[in-house]
C-alpha positions in Angstrom: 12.2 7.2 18.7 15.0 8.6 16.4 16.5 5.3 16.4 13.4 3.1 15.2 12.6 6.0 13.0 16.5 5.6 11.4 16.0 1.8 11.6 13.0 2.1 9.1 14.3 4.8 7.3 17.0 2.0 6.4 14.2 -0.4 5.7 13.1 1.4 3.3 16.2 2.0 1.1 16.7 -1.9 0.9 13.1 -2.1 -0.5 13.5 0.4 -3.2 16.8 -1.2 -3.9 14.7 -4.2 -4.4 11.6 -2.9 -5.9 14.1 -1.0 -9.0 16.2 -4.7 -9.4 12.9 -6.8 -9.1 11.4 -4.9 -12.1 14.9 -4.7 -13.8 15.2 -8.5 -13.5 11.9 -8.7 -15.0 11.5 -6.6 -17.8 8.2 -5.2 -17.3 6.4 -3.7 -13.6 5.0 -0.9 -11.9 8.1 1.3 -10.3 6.3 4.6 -9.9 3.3 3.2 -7.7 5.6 0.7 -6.0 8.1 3.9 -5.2 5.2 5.9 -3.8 3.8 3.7 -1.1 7.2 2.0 0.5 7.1 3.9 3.9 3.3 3.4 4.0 3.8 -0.1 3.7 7.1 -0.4 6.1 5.4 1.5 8.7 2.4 -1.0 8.7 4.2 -3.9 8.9 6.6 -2.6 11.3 4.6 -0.8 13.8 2.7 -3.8 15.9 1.1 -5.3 13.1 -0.1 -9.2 14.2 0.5 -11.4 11.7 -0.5 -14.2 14.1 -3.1 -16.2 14.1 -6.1 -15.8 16.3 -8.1 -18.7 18.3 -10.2 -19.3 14.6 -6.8 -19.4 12.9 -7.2 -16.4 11.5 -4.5 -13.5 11.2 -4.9 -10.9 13.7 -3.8 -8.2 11.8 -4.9 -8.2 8.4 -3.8 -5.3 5.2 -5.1 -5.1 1.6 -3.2 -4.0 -1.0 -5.7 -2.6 -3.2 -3.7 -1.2 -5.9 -2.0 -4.6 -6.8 0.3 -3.4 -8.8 2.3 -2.1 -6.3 3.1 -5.8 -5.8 6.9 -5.3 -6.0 6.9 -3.1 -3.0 4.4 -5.3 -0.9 6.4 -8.6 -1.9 9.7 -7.1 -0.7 8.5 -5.7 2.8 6.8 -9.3 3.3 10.7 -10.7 2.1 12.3 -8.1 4.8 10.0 -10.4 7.5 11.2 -14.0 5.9 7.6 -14.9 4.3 9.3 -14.6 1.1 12.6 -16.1 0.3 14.7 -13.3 -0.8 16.1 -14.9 -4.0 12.7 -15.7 -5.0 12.1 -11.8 -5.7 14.3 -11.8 -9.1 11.4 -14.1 -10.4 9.0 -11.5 -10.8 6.7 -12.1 -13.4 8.5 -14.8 -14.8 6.2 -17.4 -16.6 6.8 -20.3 -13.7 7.0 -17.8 -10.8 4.2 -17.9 -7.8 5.5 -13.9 -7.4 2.6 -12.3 -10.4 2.4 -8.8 -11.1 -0.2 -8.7 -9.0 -0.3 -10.7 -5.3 -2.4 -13.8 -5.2 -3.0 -15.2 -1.5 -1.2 -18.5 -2.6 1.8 -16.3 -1.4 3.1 -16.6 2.2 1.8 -13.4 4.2 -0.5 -12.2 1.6 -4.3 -11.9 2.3 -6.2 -11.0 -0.2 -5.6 -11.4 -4.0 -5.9 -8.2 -5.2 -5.5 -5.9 -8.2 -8.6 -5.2 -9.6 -9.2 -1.4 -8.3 -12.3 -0.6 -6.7 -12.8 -3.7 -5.0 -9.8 -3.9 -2.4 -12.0 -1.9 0.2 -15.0 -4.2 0.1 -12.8 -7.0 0.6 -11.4 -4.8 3.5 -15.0 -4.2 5.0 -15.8 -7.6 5.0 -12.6 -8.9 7.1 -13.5 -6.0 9.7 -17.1 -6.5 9.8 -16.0 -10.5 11.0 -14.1 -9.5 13.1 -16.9 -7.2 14.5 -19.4 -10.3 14.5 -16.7 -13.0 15.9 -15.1 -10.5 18.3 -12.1 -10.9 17.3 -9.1 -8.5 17.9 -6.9 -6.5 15.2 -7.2 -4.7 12.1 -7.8 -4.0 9.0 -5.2 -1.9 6.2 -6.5 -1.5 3.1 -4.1 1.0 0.7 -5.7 2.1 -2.5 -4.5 4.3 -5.1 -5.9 7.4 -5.4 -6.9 6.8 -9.3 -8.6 4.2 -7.5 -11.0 6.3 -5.6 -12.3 7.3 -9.5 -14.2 3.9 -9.1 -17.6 3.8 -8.1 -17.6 1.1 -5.7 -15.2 2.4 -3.7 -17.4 5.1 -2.6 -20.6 2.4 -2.2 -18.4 0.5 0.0 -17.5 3.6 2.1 -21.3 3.7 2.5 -20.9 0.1 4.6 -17.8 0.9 6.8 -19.9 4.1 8.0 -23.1 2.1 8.6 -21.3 -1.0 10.5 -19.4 1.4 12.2 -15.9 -0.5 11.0 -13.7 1.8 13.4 -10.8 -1.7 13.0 -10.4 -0.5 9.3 -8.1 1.5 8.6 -7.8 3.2 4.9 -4.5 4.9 3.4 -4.8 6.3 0.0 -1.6 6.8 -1.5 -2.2 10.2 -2.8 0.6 10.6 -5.5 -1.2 12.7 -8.0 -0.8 10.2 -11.2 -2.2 7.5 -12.7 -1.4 5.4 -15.6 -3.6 7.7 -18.3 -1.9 10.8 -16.7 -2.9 13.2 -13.7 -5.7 12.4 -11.2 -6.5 16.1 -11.7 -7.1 16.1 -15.8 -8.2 12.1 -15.6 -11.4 12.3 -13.6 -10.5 15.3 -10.5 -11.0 13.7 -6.8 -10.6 16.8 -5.3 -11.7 17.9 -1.6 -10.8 14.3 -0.5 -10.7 15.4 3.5 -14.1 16.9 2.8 -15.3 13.8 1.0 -14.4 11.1 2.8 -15.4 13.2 5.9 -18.9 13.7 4.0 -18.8 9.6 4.9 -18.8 9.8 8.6 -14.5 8.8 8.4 -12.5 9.8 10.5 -10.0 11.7 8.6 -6.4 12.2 8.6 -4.1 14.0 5.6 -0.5 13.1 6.5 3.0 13.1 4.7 3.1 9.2 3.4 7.0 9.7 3.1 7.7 10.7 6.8 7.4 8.1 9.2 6.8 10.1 12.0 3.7 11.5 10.5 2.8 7.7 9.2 2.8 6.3 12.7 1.3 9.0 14.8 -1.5 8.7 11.9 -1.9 4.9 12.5 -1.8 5.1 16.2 -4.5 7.9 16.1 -6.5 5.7 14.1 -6.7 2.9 16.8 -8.2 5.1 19.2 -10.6 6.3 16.5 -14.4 5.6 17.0 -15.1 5.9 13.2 -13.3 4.1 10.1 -10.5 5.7 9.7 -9.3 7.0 6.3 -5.5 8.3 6.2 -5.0 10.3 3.2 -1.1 10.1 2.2 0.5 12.8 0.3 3.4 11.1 -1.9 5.2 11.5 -5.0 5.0 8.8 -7.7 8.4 7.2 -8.3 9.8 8.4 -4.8 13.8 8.2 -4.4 14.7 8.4 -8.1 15.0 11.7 -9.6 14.1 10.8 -12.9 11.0 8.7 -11.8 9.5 11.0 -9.5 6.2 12.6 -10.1 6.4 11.5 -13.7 3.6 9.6 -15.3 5.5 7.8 -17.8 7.0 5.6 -15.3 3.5 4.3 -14.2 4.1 1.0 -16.0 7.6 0.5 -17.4 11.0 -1.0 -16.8 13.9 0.5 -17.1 17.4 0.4 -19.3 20.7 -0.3 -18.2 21.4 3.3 -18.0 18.4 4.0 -16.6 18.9 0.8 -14.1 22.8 1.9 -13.0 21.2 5.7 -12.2 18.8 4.2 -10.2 20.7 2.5 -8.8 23.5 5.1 -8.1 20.6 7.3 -6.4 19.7 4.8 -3.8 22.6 3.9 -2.5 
């Protein structure tokens, strides 16, 4: 156990090595959201997620990345796997790349373009609901941001996971306090989330999202679950880089030289 958990521990340094030069490289990004959700992300894709294809030549396992933005994080776990060629990353955003600021499913490995918040888990509900009606095995990640869950229609949505009984989703919200106006708290409060979403007829769990011990116990739970599962991860915005973290201003912007070579320094 200590060893896989070192081995993703690992992981996860080379992605925020990535995420920082990916948005260096491009000028412009989201490092604070990408930062916050990188074990979440690792974990998932590293802890028996399918990403074959079933009989119907569809994937088994399936993940929404809701809060699109987070794209530079989600394109350089799927480049740790070999969907993505490696050098391909320092294209972000560039005006003839296929890698946007938010993922399209033109991309190898991607699923779902996504990006406009609010709508990732009805996408989500959808694919397990199918796979309810087809019988067909895996599931279903969908990570939203916790800003996110200010949108109405992620709440309606929770509505149809509960009534279809979706108990292959599986929901993370990465629970990092900020969003790009300032803090969840003063923006619109979305307080008493276990009691919310348990309020739904989830299956809740609240979990440190930077621990991966905590991340996969939570998963594995989850497939055993009865009910849709909701796994509420506490993180901080900007994770690894001590002048990033937990500060909104770095929501939506690159970084100098200076600011680059710190980071840089930090991680490794």
């Amino acid at each position: 156990m200590e060893e896989n958990l070192n081995k993703l521990n690992n992981i996860s340094k080379n992605i925020r090595n990535d995420i920082i030069d990916m948005i260096y490289a491009a000028g412009c990004g989201h490092p604070g959201g990408s930062l916050s959700c990188v074990e979440l992300l690792v974990a998932i894709y590293y802890h028996n997620f399918n990403m074959n294809l079933d009989k119907n030549g569809d994937r088994i396992d399936k993940l929404v990345l809701s809060k699109g933005h987070a794209a530079p994080a989600y394109y350089a776990v799927l480049s740790s796997l070999g969907y993505i060629p490696h050098k391909d990353l320092f294209t972000l955003r560039k005006i003839d790349s296929y890698l946007e600021g938010h993922p399209s499913n033109k991309i190898s490995g991607v699923d779902v373009s996504s990006g406009s918040l609010g709508q990732g888990l009805s996408v989500a509900n959808g694919m397990a609901l199918s796979k309810k009606i087809y019988n067909n095995d895996g599931y279903v990640y969908c990570i939203v941001g916790d800003g996110e869950l200010e949108e109405g229609q992620i709440w309606e949505a929770l509505m149809t996971s509960n009534k279809y009984n979706l108990n292959n989703l599986i929901l993370i919200v990465d629970n990092n306090g900020l969003q790009i106006d300032g803090s969840i708290k003063n923006v619109k409060s979305v307080d008493n989330l276990e009691e919310k979403f348990n309020s739904f007829g989830m299956y809740v769990q609240s979990i440190n999202g930077h621990d991966f011990e905590d991340i996969l116990n939570s998963i594995d739970n989850a497939k055993k679950s009865k009910k849709p599962n909701v796994i509420i991860a506490n993180t901080i915005k900007g994770k690894g880089i001590s002048f990033m973290e937990n500060k909104v201003e770095w929501h939506g912007k690159s970084l100098t030289k200076e600011e680059y070579e710190m980071a840089k320094q930090q991680l490794n």
